[in-house]
Residue frames as qw, qx, qy, qz and C-alpha x, y, z in Angstrom:
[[0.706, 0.306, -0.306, 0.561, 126.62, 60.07, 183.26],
 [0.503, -0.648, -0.390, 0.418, 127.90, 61.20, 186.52],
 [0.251, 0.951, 0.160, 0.083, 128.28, 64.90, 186.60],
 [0.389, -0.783, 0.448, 0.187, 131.97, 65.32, 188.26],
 [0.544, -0.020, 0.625, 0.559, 133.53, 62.76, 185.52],
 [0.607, 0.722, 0.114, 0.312, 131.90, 65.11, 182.68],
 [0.318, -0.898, 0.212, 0.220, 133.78, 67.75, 184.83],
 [0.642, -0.370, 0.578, 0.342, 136.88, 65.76, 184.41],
 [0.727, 0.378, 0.493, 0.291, 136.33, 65.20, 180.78],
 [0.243, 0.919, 0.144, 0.276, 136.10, 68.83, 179.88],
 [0.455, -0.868, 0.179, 0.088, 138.75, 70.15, 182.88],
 [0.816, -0.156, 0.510, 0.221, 141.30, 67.19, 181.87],
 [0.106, 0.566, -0.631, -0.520, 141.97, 68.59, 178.11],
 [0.562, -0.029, 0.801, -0.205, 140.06, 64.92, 177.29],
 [0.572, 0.676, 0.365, -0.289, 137.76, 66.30, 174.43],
 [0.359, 0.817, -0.348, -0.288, 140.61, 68.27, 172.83],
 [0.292, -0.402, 0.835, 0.238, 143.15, 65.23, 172.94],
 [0.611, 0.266, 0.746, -0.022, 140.54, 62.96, 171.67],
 [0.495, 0.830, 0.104, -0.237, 139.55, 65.64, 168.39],
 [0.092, 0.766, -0.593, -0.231, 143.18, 65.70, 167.64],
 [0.374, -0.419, 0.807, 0.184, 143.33, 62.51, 167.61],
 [0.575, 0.540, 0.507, -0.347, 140.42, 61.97, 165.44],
 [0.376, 0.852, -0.155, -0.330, 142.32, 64.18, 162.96],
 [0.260, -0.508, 0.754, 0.327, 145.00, 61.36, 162.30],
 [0.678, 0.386, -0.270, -0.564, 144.68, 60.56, 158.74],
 [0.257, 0.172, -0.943, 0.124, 146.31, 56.59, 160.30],
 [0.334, -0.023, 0.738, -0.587, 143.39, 55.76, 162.21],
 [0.008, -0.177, -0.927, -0.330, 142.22, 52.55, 161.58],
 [0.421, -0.303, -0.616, -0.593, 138.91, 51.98, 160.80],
 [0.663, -0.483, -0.571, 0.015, 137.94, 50.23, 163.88],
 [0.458, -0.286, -0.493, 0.682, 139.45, 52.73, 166.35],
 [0.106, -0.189, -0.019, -0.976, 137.82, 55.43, 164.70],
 [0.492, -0.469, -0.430, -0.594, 134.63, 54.08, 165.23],
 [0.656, -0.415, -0.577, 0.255, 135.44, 53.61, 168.61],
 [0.152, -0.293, -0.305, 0.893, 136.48, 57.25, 169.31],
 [0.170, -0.079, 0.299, -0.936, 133.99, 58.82, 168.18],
 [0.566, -0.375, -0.693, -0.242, 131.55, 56.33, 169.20],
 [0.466, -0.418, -0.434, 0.648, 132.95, 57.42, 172.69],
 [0.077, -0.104, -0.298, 0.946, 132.71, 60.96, 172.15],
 [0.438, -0.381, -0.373, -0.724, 129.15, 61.07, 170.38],
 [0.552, -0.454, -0.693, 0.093, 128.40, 59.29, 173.69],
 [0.204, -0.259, -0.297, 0.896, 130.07, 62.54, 176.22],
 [0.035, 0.109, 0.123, 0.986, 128.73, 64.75, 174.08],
 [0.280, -0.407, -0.703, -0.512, 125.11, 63.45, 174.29],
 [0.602, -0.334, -0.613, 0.387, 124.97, 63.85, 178.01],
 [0.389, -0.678, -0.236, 0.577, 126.25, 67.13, 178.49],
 [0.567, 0.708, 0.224, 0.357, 126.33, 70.48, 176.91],
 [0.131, -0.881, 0.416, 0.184, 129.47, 72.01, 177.83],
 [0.744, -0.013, 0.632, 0.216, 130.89, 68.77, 176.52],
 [0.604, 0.642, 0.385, 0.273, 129.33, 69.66, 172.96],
 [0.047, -0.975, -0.183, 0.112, 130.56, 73.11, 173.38],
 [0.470, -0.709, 0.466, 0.244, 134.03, 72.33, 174.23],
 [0.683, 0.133, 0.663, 0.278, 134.16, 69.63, 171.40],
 [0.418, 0.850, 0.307, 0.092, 133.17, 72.45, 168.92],
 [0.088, 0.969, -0.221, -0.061, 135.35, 75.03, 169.96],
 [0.734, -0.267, 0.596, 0.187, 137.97, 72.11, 169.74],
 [0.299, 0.531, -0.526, -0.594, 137.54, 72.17, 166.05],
 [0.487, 0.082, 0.866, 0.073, 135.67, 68.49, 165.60],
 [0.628, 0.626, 0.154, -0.436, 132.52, 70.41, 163.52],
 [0.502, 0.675, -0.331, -0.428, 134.63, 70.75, 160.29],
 [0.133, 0.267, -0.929, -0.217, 136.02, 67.08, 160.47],
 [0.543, 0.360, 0.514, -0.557, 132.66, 66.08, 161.29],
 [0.655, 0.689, 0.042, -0.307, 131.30, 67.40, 157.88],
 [0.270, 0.608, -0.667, -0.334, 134.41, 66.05, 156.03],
 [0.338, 0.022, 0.925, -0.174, 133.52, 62.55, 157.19],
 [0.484, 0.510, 0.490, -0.515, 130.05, 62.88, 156.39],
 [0.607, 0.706, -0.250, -0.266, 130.52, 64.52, 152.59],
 [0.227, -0.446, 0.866, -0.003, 133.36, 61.87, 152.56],
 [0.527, 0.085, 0.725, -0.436, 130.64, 59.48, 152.89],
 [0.497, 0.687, 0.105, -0.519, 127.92, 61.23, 150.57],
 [0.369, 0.744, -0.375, -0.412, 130.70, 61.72, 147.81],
 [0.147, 0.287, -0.923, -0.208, 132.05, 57.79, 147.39],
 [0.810, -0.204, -0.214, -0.507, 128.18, 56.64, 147.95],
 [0.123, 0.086, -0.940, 0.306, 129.29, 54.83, 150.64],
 [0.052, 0.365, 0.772, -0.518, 125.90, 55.74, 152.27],
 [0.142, -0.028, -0.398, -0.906, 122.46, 56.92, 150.24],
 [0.729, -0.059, 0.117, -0.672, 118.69, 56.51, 149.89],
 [0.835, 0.210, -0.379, -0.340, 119.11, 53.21, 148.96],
 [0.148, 0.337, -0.819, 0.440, 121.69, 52.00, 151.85],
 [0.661, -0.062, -0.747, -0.032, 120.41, 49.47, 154.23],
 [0.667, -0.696, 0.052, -0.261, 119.66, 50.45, 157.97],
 [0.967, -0.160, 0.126, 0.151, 121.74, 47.56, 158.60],
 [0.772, 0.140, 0.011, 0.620, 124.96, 48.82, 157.03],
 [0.071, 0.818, -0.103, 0.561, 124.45, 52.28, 157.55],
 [0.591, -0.769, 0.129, -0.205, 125.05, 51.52, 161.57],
 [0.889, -0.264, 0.163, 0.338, 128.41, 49.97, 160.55],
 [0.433, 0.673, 0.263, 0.539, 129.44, 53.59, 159.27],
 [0.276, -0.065, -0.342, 0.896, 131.11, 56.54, 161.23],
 [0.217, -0.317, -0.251, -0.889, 128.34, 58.50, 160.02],
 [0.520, -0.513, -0.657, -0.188, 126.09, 56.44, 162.43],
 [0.492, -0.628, -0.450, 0.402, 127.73, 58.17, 165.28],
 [0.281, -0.081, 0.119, 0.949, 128.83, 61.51, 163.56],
 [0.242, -0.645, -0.516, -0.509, 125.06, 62.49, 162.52],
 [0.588, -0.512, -0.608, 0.148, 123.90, 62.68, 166.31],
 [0.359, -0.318, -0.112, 0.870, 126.81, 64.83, 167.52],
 [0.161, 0.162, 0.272, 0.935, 126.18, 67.38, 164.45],
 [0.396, -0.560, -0.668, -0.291, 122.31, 67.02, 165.58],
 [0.424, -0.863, -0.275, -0.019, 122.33, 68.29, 168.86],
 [0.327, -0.145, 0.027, 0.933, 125.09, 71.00, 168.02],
 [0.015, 0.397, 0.765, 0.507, 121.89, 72.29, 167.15],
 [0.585, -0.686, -0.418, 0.111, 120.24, 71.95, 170.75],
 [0.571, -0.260, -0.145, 0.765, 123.60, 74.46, 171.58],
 [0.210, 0.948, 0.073, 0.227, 122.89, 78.06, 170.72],
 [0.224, -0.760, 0.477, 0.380, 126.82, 78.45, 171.97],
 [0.591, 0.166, 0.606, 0.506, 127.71, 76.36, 168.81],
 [0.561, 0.727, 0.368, -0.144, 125.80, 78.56, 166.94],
 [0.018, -0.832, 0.512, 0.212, 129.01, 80.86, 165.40],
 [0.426, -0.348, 0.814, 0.186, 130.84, 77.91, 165.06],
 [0.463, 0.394, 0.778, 0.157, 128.20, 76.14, 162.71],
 [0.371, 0.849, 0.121, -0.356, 127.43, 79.73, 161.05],
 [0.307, -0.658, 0.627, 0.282, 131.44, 79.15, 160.23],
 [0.254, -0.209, 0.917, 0.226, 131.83, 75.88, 159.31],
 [0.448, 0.118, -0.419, -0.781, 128.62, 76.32, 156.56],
 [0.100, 0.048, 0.976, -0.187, 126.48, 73.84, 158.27],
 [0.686, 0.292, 0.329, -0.579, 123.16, 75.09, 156.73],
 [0.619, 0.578, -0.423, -0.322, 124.45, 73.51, 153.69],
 [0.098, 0.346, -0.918, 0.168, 125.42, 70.56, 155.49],
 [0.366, 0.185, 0.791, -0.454, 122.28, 69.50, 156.84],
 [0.685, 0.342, -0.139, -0.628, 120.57, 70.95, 153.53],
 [0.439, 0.410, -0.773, -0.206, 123.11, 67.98, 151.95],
 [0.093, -0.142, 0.961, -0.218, 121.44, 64.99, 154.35],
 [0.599, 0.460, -0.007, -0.655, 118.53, 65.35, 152.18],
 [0.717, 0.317, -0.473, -0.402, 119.51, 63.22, 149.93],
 [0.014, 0.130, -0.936, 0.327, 120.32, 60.16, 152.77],
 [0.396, -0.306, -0.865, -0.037, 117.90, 57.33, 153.78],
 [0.490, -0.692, -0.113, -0.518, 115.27, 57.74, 155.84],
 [0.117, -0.922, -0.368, -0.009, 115.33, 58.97, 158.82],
 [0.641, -0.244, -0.031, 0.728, 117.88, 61.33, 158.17],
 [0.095, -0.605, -0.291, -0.735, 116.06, 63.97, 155.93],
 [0.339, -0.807, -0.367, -0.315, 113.77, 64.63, 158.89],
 [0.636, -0.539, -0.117, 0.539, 116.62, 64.59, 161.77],
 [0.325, 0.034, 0.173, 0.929, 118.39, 67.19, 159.31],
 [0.114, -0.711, -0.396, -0.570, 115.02, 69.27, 159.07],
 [0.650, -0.636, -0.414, -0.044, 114.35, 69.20, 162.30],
 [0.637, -0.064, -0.081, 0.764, 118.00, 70.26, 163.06],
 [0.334, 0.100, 0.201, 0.915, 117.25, 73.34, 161.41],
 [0.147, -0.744, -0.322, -0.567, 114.37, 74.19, 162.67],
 [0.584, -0.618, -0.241, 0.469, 115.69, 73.94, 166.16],
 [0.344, -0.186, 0.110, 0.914, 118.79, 76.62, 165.08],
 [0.065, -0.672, -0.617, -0.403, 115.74, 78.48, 163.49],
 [0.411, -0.719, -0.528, -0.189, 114.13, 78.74, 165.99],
 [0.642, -0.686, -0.214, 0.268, 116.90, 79.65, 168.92],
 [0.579, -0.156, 0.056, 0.798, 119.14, 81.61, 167.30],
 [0.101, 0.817, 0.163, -0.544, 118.86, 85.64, 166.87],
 [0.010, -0.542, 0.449, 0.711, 121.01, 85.77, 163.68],
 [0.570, 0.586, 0.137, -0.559, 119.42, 86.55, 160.90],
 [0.147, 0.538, -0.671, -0.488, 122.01, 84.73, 158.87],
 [0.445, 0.066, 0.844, -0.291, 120.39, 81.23, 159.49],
 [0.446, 0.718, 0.455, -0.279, 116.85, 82.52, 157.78],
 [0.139, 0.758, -0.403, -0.494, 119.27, 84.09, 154.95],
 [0.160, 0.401, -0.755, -0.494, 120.66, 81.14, 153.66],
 [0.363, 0.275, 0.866, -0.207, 117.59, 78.95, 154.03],
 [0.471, 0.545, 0.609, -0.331, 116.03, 81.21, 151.92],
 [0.068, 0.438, -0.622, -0.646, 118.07, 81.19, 148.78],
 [0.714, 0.400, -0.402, -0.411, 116.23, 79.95, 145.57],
 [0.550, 0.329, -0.765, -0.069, 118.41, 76.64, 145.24],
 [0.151, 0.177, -0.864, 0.446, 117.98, 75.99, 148.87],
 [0.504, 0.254, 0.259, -0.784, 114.17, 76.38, 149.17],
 [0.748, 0.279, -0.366, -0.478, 113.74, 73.91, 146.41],
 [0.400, 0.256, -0.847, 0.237, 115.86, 71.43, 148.27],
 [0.178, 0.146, 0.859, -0.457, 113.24, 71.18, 150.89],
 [0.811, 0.298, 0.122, -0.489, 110.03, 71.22, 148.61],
 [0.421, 0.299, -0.833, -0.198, 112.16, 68.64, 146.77],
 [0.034, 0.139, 0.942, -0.305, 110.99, 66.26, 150.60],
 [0.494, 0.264, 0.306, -0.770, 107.33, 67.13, 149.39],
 [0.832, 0.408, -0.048, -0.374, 107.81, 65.03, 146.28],
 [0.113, -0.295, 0.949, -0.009, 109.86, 62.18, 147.64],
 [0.744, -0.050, -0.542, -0.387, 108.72, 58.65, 146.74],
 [0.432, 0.066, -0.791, 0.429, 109.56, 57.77, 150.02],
 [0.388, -0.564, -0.472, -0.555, 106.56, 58.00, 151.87],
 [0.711, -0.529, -0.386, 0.256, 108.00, 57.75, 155.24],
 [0.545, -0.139, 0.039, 0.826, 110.38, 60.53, 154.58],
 [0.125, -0.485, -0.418, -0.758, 107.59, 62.65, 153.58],
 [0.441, -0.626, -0.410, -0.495, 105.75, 62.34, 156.47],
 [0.643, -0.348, -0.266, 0.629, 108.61, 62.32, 158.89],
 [0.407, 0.273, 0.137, 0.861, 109.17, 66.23, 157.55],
 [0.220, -0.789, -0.334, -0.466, 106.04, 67.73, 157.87],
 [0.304, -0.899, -0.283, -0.139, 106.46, 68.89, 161.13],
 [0.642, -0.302, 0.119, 0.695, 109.88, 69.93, 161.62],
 [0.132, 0.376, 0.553, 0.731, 108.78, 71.97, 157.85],
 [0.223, -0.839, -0.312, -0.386, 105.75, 73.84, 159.81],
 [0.489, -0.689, -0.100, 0.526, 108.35, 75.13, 162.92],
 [0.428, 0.092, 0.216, 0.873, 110.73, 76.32, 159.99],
 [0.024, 0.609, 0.296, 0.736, 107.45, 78.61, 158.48],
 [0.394, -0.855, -0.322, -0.100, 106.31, 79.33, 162.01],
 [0.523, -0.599, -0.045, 0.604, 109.67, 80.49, 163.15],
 [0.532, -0.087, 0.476, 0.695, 110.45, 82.33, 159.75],
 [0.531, 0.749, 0.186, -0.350, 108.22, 85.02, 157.81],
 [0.167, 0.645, -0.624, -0.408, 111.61, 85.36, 155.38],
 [0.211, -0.163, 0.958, 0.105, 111.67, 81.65, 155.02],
 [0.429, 0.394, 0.795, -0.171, 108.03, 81.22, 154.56],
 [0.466, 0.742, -0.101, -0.471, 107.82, 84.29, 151.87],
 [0.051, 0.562, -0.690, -0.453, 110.46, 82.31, 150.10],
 [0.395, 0.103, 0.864, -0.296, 108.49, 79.32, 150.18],
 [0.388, 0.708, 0.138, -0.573, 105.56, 81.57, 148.49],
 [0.171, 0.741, -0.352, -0.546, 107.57, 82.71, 146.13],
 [0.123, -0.286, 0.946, 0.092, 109.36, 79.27, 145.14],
 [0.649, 0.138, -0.549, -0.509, 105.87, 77.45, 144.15],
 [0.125, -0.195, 0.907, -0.352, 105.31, 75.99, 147.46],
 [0.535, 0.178, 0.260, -0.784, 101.67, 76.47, 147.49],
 [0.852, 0.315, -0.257, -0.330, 100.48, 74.18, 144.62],
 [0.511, 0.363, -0.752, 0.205, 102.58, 71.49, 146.15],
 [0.038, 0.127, -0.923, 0.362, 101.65, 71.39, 149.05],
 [0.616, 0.205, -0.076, -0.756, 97.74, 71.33, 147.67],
 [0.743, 0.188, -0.587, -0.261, 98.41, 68.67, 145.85],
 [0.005, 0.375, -0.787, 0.491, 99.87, 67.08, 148.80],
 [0.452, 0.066, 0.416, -0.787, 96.76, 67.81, 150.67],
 [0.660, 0.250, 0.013, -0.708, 94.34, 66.54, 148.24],
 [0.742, 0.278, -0.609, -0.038, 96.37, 62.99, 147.74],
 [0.050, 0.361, -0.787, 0.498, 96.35, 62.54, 151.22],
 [0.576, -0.356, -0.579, -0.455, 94.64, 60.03, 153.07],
 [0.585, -0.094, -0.538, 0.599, 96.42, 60.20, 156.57],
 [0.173, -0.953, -0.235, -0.082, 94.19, 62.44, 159.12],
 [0.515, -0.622, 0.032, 0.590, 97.76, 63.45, 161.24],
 [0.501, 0.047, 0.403, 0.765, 99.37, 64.16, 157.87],
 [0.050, -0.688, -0.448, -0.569, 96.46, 66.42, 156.51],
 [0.491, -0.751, -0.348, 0.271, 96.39, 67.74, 159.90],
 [0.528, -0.537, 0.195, 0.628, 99.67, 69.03, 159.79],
 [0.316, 0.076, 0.399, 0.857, 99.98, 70.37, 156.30],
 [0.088, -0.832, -0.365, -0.409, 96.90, 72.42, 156.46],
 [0.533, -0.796, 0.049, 0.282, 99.06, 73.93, 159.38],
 [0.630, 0.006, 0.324, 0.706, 101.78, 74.42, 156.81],
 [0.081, 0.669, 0.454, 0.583, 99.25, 76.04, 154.42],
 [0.166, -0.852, -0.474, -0.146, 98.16, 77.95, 156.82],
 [0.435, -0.694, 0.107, 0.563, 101.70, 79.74, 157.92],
 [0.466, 0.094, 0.364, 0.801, 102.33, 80.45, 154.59],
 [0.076, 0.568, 0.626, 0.529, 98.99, 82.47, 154.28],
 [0.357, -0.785, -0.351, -0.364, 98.14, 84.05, 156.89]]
């Protein structure tokens, strides 16, 4: 996208008109998914875009969509590919994704509880678990505040990702692993909690019911940030 029209978007007041307008509880169906089919498109492009769209206030209708979504099973493990991409959520995921990639979002998303938002896309078709891991290990990784690694490593939330060690969904299992070894390499808090939490003997068993070299590859690289 040409760089002097994002200009324009962001200069123009474009981003905020468009969030407000997002917020109108009349907007049909089909125009919503045209706006923010349009903005998940700005935003992807450019990150003062995402920035601007945040401090706009989109994050927290974002996540109301989304749980929206979650909470009338419109959209679950069992949804269809095929119908999920005729869902806001197909272009609201993305955005909330690479608010991620922003370490000026971060604040904003510390705000608007978004580890608990991404913990909650766990329980969505594949390949959302891993995009939502992966999310978090990016913010992990790039952000200095310690709150991040805090609420990852509550009790309730720590079981919510060894819960993606003992999916039947075998593609969602092995989409995790490595998003799951940045978290322990970026984390010593995260990875003691891990410890603590009865990761170990999970992810053994893993190990020892695998038959995939990459996969065994990669969780003995799990094992091995937790230990050592």
């Amino acid at each position: 996208m040409d760089e002097s029209l994002v200009q324009n978007f962001v200069e123009e007041d474009f981003i905020n008109i468009l969030v407000n307008i997002l917020g109108d509880k009349k907007l049909k169906p089909v125009h919503l998914h045209y706006l923010l089919s349009s903005l998940s498109h700005i935003c992807s492009f450019n990150t003062q875009c995402r920035i601007t769209a945040a401090k706009c206030g989109v994050i927290p209708y974002l996540k109301e969509q989304v749980q929206e979504a979650l909470g009338n099973k419109k959209i679950n493990e069992q949804t269809p590919r095929e119908e999920r991409t005729k869902q806001p959520i197909e272009h609201i995921l993305p955005m909330m994704f690479e608010f991620t990639r922003t370490p000026a979002v971060y604040p904003i998303l510390l705000q608007n509880n978004c580890v608990s938002f991404y913990l909650s896309l766990f329980q969505m078709g594949f390949p959302y678990p891993a995009q939502a891991v992966d999310a978090l290990a990016n913010w992990l990784e790039w952000s200095s505040d310690k709150k991040v690694a805090d609420e990852l490593s509550k009790s309730s939330n720590i079981q919510k990702i060894i819960a993606l060690f003992q999916t039947p969904n075998p593609e969602t299992f092995a989409s995790v692993i490595d998003p799951i070894r940045k978290i322990v390499q970026s984390s010593k808090k995260v990875a003691n909690s891990l410890i603590k939490e009865e990761f170990v003997p999970v992810l053994t068993n893993c190990l020892a019911n695998e038959k995939a070299a990459l996969v065994r590859v990669n969780l003995v690289k799990i094992l091995s940030g937790l230990l050592f």
